[in-house]
Backbone bond lengths (Angstrom), bond angles and torsions (degrees), N, CA, C in turn:
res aa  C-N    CA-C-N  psi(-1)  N-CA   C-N-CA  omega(-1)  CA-C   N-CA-C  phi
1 X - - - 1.455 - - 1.528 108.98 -
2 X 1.378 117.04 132.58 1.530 122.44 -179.31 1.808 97.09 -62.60
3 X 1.215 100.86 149.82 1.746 117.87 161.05 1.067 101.09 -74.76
4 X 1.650 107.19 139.58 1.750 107.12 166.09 1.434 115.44 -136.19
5 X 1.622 92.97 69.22 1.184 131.16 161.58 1.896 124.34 -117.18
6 X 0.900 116.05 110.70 1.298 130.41 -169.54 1.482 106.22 -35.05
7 X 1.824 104.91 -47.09 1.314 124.57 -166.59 2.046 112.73 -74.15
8 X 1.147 105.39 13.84 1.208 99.72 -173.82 1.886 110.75 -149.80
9 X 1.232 113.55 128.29 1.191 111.59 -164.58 2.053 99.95 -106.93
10 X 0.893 104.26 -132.52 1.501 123.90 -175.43 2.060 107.47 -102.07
11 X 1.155 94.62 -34.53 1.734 94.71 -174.20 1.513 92.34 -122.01
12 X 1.100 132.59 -33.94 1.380 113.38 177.94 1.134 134.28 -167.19
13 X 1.503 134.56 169.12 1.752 113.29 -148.11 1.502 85.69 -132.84
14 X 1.395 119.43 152.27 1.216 136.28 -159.11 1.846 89.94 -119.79
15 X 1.626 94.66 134.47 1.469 77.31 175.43 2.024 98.49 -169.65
16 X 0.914 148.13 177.17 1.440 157.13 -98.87 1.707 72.31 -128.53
17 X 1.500 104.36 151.06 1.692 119.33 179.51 1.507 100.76 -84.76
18 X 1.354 130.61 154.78 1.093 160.19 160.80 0.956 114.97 -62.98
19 X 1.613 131.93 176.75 1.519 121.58 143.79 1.292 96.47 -95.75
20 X 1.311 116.27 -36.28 1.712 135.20 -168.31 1.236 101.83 -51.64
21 X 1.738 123.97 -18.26 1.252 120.15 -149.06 2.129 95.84 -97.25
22 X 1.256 122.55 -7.82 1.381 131.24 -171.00 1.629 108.75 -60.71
23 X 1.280 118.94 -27.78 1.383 111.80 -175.32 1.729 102.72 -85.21
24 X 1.106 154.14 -35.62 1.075 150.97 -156.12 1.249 89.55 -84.78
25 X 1.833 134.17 -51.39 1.912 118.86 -167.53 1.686 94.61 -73.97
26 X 1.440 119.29 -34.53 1.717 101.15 178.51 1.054 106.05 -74.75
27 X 0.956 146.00 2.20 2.049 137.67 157.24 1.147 123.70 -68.34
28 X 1.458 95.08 -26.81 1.694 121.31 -152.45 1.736 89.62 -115.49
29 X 1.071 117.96 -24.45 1.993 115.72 155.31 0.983 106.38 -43.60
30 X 1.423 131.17 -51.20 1.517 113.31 -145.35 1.744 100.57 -93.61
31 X 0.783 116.04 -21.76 1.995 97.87 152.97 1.350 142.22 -74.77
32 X 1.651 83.02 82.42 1.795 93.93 -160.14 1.676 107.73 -68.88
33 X 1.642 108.28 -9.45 1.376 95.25 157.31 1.700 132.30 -39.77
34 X 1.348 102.02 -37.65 1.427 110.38 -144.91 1.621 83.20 -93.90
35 X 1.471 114.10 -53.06 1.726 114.86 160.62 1.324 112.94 -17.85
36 X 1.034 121.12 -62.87 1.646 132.01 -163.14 1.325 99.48 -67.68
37 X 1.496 132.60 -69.79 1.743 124.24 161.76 1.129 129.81 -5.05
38 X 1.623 97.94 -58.26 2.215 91.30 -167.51 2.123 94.43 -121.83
39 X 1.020 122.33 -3.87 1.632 95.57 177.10 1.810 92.19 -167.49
40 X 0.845 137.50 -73.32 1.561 125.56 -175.60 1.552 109.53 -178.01
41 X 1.243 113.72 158.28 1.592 126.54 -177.55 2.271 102.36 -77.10
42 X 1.230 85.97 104.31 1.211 97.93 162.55 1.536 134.69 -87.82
43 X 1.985 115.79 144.71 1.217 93.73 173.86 1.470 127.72 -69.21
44 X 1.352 101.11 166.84 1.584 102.68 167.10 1.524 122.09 -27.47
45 X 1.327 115.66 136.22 1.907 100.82 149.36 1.317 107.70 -127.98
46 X 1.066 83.05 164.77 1.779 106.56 -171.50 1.482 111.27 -74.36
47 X 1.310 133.28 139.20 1.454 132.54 167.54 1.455 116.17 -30.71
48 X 1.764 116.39 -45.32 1.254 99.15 -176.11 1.281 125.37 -80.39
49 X 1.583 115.65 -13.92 1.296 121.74 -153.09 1.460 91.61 -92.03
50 X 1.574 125.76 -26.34 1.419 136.47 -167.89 1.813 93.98 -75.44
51 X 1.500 129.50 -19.22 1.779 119.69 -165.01 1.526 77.68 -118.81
52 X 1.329 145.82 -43.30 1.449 127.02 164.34 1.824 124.48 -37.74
53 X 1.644 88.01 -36.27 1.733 86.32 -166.94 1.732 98.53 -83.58
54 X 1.410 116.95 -49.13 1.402 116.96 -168.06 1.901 97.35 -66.01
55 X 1.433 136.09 -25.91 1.135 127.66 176.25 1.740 117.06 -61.56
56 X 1.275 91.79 -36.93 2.313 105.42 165.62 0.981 92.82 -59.46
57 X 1.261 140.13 -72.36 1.140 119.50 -135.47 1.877 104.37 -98.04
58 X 1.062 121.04 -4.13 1.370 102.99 169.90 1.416 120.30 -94.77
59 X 1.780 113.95 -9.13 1.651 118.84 147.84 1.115 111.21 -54.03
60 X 1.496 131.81 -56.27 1.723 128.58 -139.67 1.286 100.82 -56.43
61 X 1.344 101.06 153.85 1.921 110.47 179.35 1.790 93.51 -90.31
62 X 0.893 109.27 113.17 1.529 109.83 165.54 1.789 127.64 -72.21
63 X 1.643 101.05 3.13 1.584 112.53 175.35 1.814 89.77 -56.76
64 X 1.698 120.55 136.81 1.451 123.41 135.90 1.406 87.59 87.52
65 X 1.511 124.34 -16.93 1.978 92.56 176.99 0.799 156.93 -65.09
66 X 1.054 172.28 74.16 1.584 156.90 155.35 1.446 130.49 42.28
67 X 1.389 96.81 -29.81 1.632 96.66 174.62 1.575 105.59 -168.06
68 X 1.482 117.69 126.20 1.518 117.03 -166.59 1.599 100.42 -120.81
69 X 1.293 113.39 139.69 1.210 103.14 168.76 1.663 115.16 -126.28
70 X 1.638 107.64 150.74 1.728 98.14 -168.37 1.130 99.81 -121.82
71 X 1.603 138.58 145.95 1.364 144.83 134.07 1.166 129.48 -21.21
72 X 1.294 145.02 88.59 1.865 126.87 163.73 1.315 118.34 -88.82
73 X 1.468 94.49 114.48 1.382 115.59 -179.50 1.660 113.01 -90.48
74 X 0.657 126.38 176.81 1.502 130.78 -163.35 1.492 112.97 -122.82
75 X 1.272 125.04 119.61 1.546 115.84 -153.08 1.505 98.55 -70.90
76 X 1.185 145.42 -60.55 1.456 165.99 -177.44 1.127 101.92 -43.93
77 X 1.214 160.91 -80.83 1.127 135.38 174.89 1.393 117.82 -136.59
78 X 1.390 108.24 55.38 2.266 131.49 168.43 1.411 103.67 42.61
79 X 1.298 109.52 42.44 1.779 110.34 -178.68 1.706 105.78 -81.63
80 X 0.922 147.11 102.38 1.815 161.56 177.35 1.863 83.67 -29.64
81 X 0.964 110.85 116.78 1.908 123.90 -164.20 1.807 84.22 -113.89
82 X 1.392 121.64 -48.29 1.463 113.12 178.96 1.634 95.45 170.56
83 X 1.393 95.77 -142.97 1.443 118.18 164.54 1.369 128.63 -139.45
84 X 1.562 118.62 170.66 1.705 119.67 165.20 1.733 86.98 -136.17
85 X 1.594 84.64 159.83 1.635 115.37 159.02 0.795 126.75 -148.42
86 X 1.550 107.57 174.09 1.731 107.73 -179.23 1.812 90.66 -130.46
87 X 1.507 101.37 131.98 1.357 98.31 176.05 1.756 84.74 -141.35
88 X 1.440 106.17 -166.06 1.923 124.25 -156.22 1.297 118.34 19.99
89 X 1.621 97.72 60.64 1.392 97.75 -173.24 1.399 99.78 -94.86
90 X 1.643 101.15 140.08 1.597 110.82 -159.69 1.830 81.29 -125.04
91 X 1.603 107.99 135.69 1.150 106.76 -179.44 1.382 101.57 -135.56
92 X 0.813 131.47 52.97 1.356 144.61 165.55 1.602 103.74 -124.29
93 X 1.629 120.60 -54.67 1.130 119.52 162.65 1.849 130.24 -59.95
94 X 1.721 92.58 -27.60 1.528 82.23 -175.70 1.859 98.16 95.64
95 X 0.930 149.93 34.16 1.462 152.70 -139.63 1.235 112.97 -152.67
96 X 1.056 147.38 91.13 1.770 127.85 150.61 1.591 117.98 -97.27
97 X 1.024 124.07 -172.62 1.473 147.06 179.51 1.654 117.51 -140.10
98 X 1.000 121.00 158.24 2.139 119.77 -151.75 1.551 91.31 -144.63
99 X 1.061 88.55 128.96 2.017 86.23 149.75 1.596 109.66 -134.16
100 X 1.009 120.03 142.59 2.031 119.82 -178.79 1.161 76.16 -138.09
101 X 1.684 79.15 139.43 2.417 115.88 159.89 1.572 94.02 -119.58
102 X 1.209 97.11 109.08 1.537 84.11 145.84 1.511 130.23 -107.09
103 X 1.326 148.57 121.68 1.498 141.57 -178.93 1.532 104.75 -42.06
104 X 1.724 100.71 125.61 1.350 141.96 154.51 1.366 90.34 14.36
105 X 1.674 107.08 -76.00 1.487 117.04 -137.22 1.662 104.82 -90.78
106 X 1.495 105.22 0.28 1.412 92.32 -164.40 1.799 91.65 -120.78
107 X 1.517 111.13 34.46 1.721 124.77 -174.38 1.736 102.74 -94.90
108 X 1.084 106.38 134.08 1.487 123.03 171.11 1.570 116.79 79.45
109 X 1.479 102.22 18.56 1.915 109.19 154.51 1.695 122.49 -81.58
110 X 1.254 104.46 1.27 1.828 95.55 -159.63 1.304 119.49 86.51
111 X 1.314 118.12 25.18 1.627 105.74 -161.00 1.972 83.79 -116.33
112 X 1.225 134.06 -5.81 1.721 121.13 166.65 1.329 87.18 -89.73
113 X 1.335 130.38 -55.01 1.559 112.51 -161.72 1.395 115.97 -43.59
114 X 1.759 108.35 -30.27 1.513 111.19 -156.07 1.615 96.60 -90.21
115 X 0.997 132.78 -30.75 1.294 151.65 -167.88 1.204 101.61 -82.42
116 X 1.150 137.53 -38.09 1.979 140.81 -171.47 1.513 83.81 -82.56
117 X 1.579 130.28 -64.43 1.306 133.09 -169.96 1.416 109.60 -57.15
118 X 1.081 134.26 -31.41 1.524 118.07 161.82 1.070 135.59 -104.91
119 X 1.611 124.05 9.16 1.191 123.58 119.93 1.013 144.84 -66.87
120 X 1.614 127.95 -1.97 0.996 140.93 142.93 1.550 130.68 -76.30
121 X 1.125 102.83 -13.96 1.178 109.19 -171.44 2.266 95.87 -90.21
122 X 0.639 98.20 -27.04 1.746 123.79 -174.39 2.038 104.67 -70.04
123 X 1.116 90.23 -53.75 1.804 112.83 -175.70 1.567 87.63 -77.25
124 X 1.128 136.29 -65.25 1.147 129.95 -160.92 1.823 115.69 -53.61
125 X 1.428 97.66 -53.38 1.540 103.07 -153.54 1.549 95.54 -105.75
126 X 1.348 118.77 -27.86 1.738 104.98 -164.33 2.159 90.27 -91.06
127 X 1.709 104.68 -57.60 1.368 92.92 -164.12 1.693 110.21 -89.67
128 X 1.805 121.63 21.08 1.620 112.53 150.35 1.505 93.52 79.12
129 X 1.064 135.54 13.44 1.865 142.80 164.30 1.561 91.38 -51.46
130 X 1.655 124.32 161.74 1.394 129.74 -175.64 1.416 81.65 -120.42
131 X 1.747 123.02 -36.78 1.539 118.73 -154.45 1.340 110.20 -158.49
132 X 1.342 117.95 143.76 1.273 125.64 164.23 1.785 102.96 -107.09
133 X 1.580 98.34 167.57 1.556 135.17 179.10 1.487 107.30 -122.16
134 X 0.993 96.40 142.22 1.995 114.71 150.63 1.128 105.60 -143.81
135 X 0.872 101.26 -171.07 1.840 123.06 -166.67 1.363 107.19 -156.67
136 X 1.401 157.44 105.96 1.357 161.08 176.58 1.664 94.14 -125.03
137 X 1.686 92.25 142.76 1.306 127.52 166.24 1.394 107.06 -61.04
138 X 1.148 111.29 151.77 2.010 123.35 178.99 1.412 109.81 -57.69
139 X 2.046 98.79 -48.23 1.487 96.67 -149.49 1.658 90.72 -94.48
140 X 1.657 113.94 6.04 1.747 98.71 169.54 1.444 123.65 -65.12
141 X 0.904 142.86 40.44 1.442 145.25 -171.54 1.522 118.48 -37.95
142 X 1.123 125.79 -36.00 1.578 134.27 129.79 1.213 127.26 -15.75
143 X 1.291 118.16 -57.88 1.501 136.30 -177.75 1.885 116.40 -72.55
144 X 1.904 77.79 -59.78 2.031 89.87 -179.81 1.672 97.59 -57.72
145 X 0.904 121.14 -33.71 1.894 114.58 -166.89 1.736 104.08 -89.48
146 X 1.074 123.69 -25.26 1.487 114.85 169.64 1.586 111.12 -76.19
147 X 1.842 120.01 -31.18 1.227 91.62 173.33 1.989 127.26 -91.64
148 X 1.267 91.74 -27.33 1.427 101.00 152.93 1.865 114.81 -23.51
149 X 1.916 101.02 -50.73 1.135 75.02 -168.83 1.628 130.49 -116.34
150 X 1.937 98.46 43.01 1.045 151.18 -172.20 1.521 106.27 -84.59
151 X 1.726 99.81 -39.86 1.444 81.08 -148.43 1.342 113.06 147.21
152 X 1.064 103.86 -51.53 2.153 133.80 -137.25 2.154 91.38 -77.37
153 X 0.938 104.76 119.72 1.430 102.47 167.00 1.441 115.19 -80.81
154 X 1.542 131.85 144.24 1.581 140.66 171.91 1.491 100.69 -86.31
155 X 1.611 91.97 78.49 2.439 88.14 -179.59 1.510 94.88 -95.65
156 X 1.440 139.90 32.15 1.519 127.99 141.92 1.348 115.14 160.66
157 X 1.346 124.60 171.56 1.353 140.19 -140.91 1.796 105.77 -131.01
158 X 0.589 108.91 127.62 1.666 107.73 171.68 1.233 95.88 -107.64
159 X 1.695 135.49 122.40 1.414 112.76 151.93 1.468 126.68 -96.24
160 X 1.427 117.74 150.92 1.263 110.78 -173.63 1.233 133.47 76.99
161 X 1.825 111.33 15.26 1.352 100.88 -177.92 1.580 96.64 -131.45
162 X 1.253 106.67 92.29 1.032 123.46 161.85 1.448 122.12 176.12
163 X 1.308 138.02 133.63 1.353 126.96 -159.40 1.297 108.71 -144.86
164 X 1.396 120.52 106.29 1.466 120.63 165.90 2.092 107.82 -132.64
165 X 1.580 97.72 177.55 1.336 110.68 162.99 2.007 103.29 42.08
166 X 1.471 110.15 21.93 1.266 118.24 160.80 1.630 95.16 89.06
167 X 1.126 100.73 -2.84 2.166 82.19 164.32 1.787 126.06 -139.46
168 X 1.115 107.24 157.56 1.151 85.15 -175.44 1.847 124.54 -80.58
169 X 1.192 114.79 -167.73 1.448 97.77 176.53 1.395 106.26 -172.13
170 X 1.629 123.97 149.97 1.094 130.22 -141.82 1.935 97.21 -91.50
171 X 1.636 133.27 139.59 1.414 137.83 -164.52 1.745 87.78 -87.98
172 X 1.102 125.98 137.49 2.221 116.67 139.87 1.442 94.13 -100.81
173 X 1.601 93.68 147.91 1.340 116.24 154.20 1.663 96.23 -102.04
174 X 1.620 95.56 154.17 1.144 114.85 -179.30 1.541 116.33 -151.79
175 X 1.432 131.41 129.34 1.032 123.96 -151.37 1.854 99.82 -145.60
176 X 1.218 99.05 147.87 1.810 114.72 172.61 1.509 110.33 -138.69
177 X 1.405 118.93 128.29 1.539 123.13 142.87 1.221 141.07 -47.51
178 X 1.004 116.92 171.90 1.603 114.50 -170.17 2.006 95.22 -97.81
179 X 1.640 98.52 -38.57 1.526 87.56 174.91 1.408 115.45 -83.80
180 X 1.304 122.59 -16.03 1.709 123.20 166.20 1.420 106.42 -72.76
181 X 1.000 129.93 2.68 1.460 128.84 -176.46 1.806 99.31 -96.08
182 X 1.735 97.70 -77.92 1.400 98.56 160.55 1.723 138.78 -38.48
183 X 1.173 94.82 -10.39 1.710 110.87 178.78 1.302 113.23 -81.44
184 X 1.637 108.41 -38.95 1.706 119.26 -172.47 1.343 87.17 -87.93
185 X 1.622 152.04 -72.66 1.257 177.96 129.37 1.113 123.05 42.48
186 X 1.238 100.39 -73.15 1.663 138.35 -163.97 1.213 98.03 53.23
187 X 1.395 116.21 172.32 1.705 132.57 -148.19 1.236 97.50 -73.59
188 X 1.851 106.62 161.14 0.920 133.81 -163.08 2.007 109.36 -52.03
């Protein structure tokens, strides 16, 4: 029987951070490979500061924010797969922007596609968004080809603004509608 819960797809269910949940993203810190992919090589944190930070954020009231972040859990056996968000959310325009990690090991099951798609599916129809953003690295080729095959249009290029692992490297913007969404989709 399908779930009929918005928050849960076929591979995995999206759902509110833990505090419990801090040891699996500091495990998942120390592959600054994967850092370098979707946002930048961070310093170290400390054990406590890693159950301080995930303890904020699994209080915060997420009514009215600015930037939400969700857990993807893994339907098969609730393994912490990563996260998505929604941050520059412009509500006057109707606009946000996303970033998803998923861990190393749990890359190339369907579990970002399913996770971008129901957070999109969430932004679209419950909070009245017209559009989402991303932003992917040049040399993610991983990334540019999963949203490509999303949906997501490549409407421009930044060159040169971005700098890791000693070089620089060129930003895409990438963008989807709420009715290009519903077009690939169909209704909720």
């Amino acid at each position: 029987m399908a779930s009929t819960s918005l928050w849960v797809g076929s591979l995995v269910r999206l759902r509110a951070t833990e505090a419990s949940d801090w040891e699996a993203f500091w495990h998942a810190a120390e592959d600054t490979g994967s850092q370098r992919d979707g946002y930048r090589v961070l310093l170290p944190e400390s054990v406590s500061a890693a159950r301080e930070r995930f303890e904020r954020e699994a209080t915060a009231d997420p009514a009215n924010a600015d930037r939400f972040v969700l857990t993807i859990e893994s339907i098969g056996d609730r393994s912490i797969v990563g996260s998505v968000n929604a941050h520059g959310i412009d509500r006057r325009n109707g606009t946000f922007e996303y970033g998803i990690t998923v861990f190393r090991e749990f890359r190339g099951r369907g579990f970002a596609s399913e996770a971008i798609h129901l957070l999109l599916r969430y932004c679209f129809d419950e909070l009245r968004f017209q559009k989402a953003n991303a932003t992917v690295y040049a040399f993610n080729g991983a990334s540019i080809a999963l949203h490509r095959s999303l949906g997501f249009t490549e409407e421009g290029r930044i060159r040169s603004n971005y700098y890791t692992n000693g070089e620089y490297h060129d930003e895409l913007w990438f963008g989807i509608t709420a009715a290009e969404f519903r077009a690939r989709t169909g209704p909720s």
